[in-house]
C-alpha positions in Angstrom: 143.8 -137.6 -171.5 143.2 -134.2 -169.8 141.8 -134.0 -166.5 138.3 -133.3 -167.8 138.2 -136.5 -169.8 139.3 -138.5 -167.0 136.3 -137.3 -164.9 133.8 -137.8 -167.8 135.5 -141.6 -168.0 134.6 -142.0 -164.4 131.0 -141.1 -165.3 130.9 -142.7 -168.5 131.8 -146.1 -166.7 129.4 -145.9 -163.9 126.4 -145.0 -166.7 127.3 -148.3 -168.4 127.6 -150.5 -165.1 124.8 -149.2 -163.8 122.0 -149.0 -167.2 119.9 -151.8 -167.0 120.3 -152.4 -171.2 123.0 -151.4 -173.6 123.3 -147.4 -173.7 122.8 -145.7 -177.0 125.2 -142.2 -177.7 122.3 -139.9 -177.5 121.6 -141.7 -173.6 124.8 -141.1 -173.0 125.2 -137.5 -173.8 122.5 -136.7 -171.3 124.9 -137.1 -168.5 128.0 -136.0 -170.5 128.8 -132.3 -171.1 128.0 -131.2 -174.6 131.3 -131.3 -176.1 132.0 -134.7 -174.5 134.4 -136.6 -177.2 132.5 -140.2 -177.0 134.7 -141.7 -179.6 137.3 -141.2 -177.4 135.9 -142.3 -173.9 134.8 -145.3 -175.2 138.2 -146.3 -177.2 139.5 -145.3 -173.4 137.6 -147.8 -171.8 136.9 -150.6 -174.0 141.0 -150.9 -173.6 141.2 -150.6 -170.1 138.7 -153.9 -169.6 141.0 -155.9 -172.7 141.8 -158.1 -170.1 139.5 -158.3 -167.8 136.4 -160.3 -166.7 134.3 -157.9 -168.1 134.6 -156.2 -171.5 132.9 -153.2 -172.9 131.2 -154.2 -175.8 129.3 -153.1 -178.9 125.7 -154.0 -179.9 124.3 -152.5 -182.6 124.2 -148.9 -182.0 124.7 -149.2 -178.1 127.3 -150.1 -175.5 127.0 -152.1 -172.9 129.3 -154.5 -169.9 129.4 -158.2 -170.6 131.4 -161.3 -169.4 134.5 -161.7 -171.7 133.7 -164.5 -173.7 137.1 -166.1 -172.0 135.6 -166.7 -168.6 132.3 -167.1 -169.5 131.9 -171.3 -169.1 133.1 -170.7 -165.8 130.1 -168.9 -165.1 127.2 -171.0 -167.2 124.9 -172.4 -164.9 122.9 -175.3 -166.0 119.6 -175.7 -164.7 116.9 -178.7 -164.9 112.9 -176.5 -165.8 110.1 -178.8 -165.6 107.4 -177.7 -168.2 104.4 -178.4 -168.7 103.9 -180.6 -171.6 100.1 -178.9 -173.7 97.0 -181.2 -174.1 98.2 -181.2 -177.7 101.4 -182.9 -176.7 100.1 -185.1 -174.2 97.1 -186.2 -177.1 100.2 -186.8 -179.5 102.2 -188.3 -177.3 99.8 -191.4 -176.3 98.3 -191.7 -180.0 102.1 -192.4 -181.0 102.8 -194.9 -178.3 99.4 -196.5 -178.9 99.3 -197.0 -182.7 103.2 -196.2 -183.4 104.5 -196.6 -186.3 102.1 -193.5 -187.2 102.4 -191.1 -189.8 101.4 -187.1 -189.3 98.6 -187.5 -191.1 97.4 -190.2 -189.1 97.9 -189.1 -185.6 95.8 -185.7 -187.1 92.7 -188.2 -188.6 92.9 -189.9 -185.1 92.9 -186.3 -182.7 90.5 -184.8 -185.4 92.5 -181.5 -185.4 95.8 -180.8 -187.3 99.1 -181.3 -184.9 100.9 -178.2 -185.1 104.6 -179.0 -186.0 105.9 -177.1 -182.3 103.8 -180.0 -180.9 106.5 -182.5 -182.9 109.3 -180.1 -181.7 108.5 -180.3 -178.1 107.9 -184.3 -178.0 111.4 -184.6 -179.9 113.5 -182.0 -177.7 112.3 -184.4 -174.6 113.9 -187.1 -176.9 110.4 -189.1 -175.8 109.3 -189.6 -180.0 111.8 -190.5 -182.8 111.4 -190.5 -187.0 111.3 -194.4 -188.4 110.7 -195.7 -191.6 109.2 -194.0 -194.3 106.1 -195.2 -195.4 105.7 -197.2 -199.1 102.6 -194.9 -200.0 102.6 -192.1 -202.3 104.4 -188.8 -200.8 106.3 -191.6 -198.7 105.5 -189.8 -195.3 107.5 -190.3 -192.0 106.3 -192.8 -189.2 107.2 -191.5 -185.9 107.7 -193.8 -182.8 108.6 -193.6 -179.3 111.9 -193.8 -177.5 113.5 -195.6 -174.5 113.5 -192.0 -172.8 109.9 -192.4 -173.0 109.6 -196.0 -171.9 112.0 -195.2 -168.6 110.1 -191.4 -168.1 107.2 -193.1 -167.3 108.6 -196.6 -165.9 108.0 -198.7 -168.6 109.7 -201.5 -169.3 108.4 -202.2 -172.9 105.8 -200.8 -175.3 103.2 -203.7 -174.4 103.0 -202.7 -170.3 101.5 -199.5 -171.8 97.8 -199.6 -169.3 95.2 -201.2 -171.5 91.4 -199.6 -171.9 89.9 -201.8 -168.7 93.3 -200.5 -166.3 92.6 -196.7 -167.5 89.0 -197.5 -166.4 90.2 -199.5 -163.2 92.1 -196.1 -162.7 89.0 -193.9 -163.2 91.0 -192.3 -166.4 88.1 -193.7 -168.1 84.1 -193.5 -167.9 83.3 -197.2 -166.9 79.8 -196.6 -169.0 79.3 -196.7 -172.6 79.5 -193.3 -173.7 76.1 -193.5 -175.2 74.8 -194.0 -171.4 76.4 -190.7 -170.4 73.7 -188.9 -172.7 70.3 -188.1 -170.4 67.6 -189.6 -171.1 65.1 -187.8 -172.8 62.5 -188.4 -170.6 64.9 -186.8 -167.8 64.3 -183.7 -169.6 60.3 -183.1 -169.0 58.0 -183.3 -166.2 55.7 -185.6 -167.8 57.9 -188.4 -170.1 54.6 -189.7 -171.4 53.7 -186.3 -173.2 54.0 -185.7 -176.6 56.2 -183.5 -178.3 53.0 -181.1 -179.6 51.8 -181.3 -175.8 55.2 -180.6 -174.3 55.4 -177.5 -177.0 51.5 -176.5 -175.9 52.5 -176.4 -172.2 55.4 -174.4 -172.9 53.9 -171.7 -174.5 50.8 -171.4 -172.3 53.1 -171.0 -169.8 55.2 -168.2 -171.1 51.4 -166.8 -172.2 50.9 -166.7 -168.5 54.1 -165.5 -167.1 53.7 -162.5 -169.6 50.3 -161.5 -168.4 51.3 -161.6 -165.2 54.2 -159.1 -165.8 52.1 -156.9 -167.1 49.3 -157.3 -164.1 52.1 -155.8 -161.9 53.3 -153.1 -164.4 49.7 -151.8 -164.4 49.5 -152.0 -160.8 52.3 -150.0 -160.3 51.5 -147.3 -163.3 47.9 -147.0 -161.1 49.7 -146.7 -157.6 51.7 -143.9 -159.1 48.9 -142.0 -160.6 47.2 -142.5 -157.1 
């Protein structure tokens, strides 16, 4: 290797060390002199980091540094993420410990919406849900259940300490009123309950009758204080 080539080497390895992605040819040429043999330079370098902790490596069309593969578990670093589980999963999650064994179909007829099949993923990948028996129905779809995992995750010790309706009330998860007493009444909504719905309708109108005569009142007021 003439002198040259060892200086564009030099250069050549601090591009790569330094490029935050794999380097293409053409990126490397814009640093290189024009007649810069990279065939060589990079036969050159990939040998002299054979056996080393790092290697020079191809990917795709580019080059790039990486750990050699041989030291690499001494490197992996395994780290616990707490996610955030979707109001999709959570939905599934209970109607399966609830009413388990449930089929697809039937955790979607009891949500109301289709349960995308990430939702599934998710809930198995926590190892929380697990396939059972296939049902004797036509199309013979899969049950799904829950798992110990889930039972100790939320410090269970069987499926039947799994809060009731009046201990999700007790704990304000739950309206303690019928639903249908949620709903205003009716009467709530006018001035004068005891009106009719034609008198109600009357007042309204006379009202916006008013309010519109009044804005014009002050638009002609203002056209005459103009002219003035």
């Amino acid at each position: 290797m003439t002198p040259e080539q060892s200086e564009q080497l030099k250069v050549l390895e601090a591009m790569l060390f330094a490029a935050p992605s794999p380097m293409t040819p053409q990126a490397m040429h814009e640093r290189l002199p024009a007649d810069t043999d990279l065939n060589v330079l990079l036969t050159e370098l990939r040998n002299m980091y054979s056996d080393r902790g790092v290697e020079l490596v191809q990917i795709g069309n580019a080059w790039a540094f990486r750990t050699a593969a041989a030291v690499a578990p001494a490197l992996t670093i395994e780290k616990d993420v707490e996610r955030r589980l979707s109001k999709a999963a959570l939905e599934t999650l209970a109607v399966i410990a609830y009413h388990q064994p449930i089929t697809r179909a039937e955790i979607e007829n009891i949500r109301g919406v289709a349960t995308h099949k990430g939702t599934i993923d998710q809930l198995l990948e926590l190892g929380w849900i697990k396939p059972g028996k296939r049902r004797e129905t036509p199309g013979r779809p899969l049950t799904w259940l829950s798992t110990n995992t889930f039972l100790d995750q939320f410090g269970l010790g069987s499926i039947m300490e799994l809060p009731g309706l009046e201990d999700l009330k007790a704990a304000g998860l739950l309206d303690r009123r019928p639903a249908i007493d949620t709903v205003p009444d009716s009467r709530d909504l006018f001035d004068n309950p005891d009106a009719s719905a034609a008198e109600v309708l009357s007042g309204v109108k006379d009202e916006a009758a008013d309010a519109q005569a009044a804005s014009s009142e002050e638009e002609f007021e203002g056209y005459e204080e103009e002219e003035e």
